[in-house]
Gaussian input, Z-matrix of N, CA and C with variables (Angstrom, degrees):
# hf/3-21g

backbone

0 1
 N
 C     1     B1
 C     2     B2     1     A1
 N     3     B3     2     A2     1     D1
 C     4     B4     3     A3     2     D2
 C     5     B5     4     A4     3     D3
 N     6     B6     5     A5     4     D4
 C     7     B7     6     A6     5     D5
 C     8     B8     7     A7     6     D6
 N     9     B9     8     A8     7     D7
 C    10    B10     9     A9     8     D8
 C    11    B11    10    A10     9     D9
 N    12    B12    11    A11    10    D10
 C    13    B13    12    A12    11    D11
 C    14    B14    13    A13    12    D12
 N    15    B15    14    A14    13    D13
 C    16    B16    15    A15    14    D14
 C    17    B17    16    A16    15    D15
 N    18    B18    17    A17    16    D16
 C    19    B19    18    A18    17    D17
 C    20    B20    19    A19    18    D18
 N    21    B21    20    A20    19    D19
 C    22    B22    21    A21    20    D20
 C    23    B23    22    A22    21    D21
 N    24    B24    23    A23    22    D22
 C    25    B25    24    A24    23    D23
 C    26    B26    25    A25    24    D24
 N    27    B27    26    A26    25    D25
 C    28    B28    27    A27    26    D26
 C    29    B29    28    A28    27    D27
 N    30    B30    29    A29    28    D28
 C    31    B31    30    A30    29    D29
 C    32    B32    31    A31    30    D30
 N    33    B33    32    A32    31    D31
 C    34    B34    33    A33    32    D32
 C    35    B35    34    A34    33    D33
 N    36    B36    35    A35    34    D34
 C    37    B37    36    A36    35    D35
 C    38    B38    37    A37    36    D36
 N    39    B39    38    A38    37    D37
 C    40    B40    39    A39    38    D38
 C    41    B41    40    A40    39    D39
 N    42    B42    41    A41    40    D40
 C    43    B43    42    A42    41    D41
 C    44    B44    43    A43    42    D42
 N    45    B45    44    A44    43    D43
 C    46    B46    45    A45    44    D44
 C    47    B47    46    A46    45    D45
 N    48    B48    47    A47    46    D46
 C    49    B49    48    A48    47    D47
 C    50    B50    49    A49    48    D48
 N    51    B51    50    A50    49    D49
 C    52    B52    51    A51    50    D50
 C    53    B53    52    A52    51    D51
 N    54    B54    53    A53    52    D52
 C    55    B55    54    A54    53    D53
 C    56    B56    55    A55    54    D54
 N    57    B57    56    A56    55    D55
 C    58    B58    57    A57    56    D56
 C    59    B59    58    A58    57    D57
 N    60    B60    59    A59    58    D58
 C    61    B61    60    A60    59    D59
 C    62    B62    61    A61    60    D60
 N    63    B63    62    A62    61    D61
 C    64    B64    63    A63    62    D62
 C    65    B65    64    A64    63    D63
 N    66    B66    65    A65    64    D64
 C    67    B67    66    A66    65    D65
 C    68    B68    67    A67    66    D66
 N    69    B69    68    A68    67    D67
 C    70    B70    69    A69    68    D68
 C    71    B71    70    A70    69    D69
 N    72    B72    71    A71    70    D70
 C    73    B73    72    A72    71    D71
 C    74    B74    73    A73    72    D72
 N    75    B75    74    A74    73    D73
 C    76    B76    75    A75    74    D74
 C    77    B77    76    A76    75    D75
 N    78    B78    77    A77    76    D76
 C    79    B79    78    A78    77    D77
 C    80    B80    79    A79    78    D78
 N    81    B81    80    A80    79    D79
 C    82    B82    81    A81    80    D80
 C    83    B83    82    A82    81    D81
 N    84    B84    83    A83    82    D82
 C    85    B85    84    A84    83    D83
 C    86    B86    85    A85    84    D84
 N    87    B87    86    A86    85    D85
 C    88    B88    87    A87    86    D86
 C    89    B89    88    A88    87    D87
 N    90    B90    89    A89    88    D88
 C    91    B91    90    A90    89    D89
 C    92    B92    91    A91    90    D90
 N    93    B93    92    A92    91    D91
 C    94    B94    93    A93    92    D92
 C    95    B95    94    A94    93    D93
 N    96    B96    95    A95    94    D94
 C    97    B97    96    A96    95    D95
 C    98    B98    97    A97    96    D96
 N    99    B99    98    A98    97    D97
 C   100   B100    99    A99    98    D98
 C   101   B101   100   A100    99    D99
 N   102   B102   101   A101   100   D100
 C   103   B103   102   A102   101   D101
 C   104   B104   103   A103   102   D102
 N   105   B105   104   A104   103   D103
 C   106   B106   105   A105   104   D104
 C   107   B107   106   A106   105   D105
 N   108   B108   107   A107   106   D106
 C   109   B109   108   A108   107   D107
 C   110   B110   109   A109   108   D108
 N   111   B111   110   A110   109   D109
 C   112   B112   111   A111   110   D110
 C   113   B113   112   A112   111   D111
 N   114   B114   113   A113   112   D112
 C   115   B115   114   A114   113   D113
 C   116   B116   115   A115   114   D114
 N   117   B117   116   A116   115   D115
 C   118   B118   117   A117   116   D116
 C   119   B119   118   A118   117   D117
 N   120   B120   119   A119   118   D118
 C   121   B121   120   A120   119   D119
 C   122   B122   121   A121   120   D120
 N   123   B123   122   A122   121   D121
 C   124   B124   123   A123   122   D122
 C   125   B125   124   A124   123   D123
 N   126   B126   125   A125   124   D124
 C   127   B127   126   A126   125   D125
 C   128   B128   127   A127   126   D126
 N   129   B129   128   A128   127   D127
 C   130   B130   129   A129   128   D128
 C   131   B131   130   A130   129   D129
 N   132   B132   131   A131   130   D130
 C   133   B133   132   A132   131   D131
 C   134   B134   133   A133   132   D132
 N   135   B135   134   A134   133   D133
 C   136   B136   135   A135   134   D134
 C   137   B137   136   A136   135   D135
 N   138   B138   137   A137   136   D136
 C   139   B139   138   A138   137   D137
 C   140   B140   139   A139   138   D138
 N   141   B141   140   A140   139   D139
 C   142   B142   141   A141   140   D140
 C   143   B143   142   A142   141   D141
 N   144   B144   143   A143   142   D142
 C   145   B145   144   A144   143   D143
 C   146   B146   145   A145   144   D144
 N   147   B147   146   A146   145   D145
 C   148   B148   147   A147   146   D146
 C   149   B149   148   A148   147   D147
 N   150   B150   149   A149   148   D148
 C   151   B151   150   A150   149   D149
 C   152   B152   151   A151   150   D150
 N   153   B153   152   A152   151   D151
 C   154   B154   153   A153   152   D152
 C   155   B155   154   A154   153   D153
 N   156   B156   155   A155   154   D154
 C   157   B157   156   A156   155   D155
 C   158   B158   157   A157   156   D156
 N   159   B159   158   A158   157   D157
 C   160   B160   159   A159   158   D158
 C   161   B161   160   A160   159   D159
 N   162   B162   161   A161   160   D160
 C   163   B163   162   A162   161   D161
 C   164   B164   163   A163   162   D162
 N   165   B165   164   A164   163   D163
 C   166   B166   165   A165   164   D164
 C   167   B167   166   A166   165   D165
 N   168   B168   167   A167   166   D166
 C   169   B169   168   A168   167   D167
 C   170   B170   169   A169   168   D168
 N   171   B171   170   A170   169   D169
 C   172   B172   171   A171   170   D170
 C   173   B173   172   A172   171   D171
 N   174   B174   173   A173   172   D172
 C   175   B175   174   A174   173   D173
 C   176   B176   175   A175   174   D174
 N   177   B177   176   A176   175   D175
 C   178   B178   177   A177   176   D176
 C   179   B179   178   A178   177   D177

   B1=1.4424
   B2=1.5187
   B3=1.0644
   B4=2.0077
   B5=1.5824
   B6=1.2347
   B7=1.6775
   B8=1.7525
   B9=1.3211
   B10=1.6570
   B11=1.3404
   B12=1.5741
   B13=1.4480
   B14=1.4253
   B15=1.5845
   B16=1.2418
   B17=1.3932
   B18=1.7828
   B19=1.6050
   B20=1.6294
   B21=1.7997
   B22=1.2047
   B23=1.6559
   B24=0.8831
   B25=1.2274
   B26=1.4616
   B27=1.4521
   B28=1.2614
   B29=1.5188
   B30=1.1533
   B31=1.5159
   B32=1.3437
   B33=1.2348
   B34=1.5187
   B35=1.6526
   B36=1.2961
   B37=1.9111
   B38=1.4830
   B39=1.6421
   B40=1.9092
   B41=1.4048
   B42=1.5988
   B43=1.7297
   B44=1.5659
   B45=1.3893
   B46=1.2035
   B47=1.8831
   B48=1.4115
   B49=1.4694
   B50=1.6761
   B51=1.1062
   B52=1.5032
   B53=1.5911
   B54=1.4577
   B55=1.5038
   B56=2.1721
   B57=1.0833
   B58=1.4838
   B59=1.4444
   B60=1.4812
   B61=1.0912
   B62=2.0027
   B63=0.9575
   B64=1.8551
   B65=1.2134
   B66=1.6531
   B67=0.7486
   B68=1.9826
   B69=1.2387
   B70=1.2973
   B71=1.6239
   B72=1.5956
   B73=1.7124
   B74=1.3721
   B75=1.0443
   B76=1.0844
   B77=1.6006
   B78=1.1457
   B79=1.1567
   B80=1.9100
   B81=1.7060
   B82=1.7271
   B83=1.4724
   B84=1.2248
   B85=1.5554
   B86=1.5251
   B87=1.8046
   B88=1.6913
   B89=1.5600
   B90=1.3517
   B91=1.4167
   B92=1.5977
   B93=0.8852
   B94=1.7099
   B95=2.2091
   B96=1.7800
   B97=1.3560
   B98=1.2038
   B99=1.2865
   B100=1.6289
   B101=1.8396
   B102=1.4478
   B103=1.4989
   B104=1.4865
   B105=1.2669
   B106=1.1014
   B107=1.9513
   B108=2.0242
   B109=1.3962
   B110=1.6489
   B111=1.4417
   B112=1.0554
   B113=1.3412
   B114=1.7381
   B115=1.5115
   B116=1.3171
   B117=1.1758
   B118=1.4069
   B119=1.5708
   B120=1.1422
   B121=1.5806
   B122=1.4079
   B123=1.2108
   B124=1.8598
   B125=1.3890
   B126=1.7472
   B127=0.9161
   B128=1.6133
   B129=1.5250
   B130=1.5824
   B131=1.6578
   B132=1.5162
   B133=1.4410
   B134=1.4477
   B135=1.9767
   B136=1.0477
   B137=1.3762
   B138=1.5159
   B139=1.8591
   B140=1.7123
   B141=1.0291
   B142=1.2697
   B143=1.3638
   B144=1.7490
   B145=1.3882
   B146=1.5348
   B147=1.0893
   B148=1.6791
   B149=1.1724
   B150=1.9301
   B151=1.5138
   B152=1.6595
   B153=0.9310
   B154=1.5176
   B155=1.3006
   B156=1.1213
   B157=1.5572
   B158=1.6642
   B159=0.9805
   B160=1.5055
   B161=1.6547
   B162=1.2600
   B163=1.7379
   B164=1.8522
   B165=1.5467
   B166=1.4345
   B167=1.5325
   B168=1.2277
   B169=1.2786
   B170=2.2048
   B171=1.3263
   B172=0.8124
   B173=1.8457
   B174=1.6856
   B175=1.4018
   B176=1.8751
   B177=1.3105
   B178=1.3284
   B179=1.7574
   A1=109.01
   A2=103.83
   A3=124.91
   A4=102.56
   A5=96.14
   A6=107.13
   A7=96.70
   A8=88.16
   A9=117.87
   A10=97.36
   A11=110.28
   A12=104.30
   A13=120.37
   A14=115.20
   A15=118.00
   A16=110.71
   A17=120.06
   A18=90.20
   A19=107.33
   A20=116.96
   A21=100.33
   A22=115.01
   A23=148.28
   A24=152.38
   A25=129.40
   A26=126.09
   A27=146.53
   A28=123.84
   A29=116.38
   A30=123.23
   A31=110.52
   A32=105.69
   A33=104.40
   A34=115.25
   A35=110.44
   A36=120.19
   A37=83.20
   A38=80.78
   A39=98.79
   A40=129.23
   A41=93.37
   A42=109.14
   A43=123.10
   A44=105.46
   A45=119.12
   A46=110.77
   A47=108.98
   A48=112.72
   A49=122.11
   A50=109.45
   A51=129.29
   A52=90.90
   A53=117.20
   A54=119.91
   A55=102.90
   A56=104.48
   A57=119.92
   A58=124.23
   A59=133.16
   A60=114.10
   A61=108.84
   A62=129.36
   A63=144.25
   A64=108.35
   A65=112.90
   A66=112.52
   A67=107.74
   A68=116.59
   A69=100.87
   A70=107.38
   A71=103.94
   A72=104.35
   A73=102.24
   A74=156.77
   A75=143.22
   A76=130.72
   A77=109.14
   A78=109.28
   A79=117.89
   A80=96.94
   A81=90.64
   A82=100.71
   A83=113.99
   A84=127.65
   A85=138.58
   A86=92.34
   A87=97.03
   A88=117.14
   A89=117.18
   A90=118.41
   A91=114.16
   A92=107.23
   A93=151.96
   A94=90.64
   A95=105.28
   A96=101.42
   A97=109.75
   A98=125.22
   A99=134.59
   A100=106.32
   A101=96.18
   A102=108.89
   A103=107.71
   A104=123.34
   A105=137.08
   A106=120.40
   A107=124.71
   A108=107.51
   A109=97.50
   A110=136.06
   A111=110.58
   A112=121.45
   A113=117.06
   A114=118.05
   A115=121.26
   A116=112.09
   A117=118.08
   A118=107.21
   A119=113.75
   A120=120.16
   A121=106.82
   A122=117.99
   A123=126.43
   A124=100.70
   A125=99.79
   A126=93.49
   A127=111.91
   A128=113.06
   A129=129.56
   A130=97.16
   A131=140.56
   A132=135.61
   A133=99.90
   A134=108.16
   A135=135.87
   A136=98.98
   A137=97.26
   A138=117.38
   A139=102.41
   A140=121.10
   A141=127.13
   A142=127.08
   A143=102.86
   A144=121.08
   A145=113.34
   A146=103.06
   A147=121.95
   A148=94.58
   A149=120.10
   A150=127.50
   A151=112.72
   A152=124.50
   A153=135.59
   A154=105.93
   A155=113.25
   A156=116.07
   A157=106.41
   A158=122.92
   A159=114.92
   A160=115.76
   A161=108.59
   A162=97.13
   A163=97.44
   A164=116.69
   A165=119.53
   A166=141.50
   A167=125.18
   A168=130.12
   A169=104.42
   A170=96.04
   A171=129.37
   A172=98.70
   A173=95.71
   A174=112.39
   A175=109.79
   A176=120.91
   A177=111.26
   A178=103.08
   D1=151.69
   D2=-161.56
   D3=-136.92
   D4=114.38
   D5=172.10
   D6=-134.02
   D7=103.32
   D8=178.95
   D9=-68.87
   D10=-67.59
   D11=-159.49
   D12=-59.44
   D13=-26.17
   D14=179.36
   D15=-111.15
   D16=19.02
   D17=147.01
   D18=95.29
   D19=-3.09
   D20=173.66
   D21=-162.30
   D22=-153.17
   D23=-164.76
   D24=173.67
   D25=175.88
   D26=163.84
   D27=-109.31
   D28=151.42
   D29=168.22
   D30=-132.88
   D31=151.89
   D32=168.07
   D33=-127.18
   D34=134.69
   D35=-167.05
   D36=-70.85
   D37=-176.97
   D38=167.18
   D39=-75.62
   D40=-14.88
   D41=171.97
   D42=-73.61
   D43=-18.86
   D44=172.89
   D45=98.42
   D46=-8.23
   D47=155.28
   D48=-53.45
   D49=148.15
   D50=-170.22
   D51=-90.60
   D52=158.85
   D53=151.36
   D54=-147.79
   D55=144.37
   D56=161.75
   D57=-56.04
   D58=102.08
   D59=179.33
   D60=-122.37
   D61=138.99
   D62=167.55
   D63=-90.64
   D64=134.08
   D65=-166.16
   D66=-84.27
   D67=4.40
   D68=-179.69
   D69=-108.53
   D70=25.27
   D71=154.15
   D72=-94.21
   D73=-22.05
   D74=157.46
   D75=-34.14
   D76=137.46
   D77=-158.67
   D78=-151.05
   D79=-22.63
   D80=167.91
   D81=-127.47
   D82=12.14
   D83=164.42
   D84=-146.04
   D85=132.94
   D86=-171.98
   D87=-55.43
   D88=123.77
   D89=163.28
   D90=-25.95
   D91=-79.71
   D92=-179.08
   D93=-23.92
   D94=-54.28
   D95=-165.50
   D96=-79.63
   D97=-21.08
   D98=-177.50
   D99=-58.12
   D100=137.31
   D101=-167.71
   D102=-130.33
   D103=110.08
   D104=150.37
   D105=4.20
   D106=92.35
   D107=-163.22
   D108=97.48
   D109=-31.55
   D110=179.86
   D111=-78.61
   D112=157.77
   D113=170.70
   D114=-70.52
   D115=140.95
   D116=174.47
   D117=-146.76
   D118=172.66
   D119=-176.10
   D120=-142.01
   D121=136.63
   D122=-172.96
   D123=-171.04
   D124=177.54
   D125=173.33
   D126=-134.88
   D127=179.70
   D128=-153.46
   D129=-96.70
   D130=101.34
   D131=155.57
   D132=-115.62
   D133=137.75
   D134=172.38
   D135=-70.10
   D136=140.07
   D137=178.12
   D138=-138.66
   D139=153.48
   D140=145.47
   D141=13.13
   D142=-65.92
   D143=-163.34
   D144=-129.18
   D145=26.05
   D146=150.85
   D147=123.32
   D148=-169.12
   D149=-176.71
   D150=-57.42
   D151=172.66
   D152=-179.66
   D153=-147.72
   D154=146.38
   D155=178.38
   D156=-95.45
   D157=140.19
   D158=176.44
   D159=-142.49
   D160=128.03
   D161=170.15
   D162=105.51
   D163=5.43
   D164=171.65
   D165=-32.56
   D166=73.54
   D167=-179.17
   D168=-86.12
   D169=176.10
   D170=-174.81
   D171=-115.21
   D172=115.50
   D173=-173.24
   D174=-54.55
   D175=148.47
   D176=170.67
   D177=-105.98

């Protein structure tokens, strides 16, 4: 799930866990190009307020 207007999203691993991702951790990919279903690869760090995705690319 993709929430443009507010800037943030979800992913889901291969395990089928969810993680939190902002769009100003991004860093080798535009918020803006990410599409809803696409692959990507990152990774899972514990926070506070559940997993976070961190390190978000766009799968090759």
């Amino acid at each position: 799930m993709i929430s443009p207007d507010r800037g943030f999203g979800f992913v889901r691993g291969d395990d089928g866990s969810e993680a939190f991702f902002h769009r100003t951790e991004l860093t080798t990919v535009d918020f803006d190009s990410l599409e809803e279903g696409e692959s990507v690869t990152f990774e899972v760090v514990d926070s506070p307020k559940g997993p976070r995705a961190r390190n978000l690319q766009k799968a090759v």
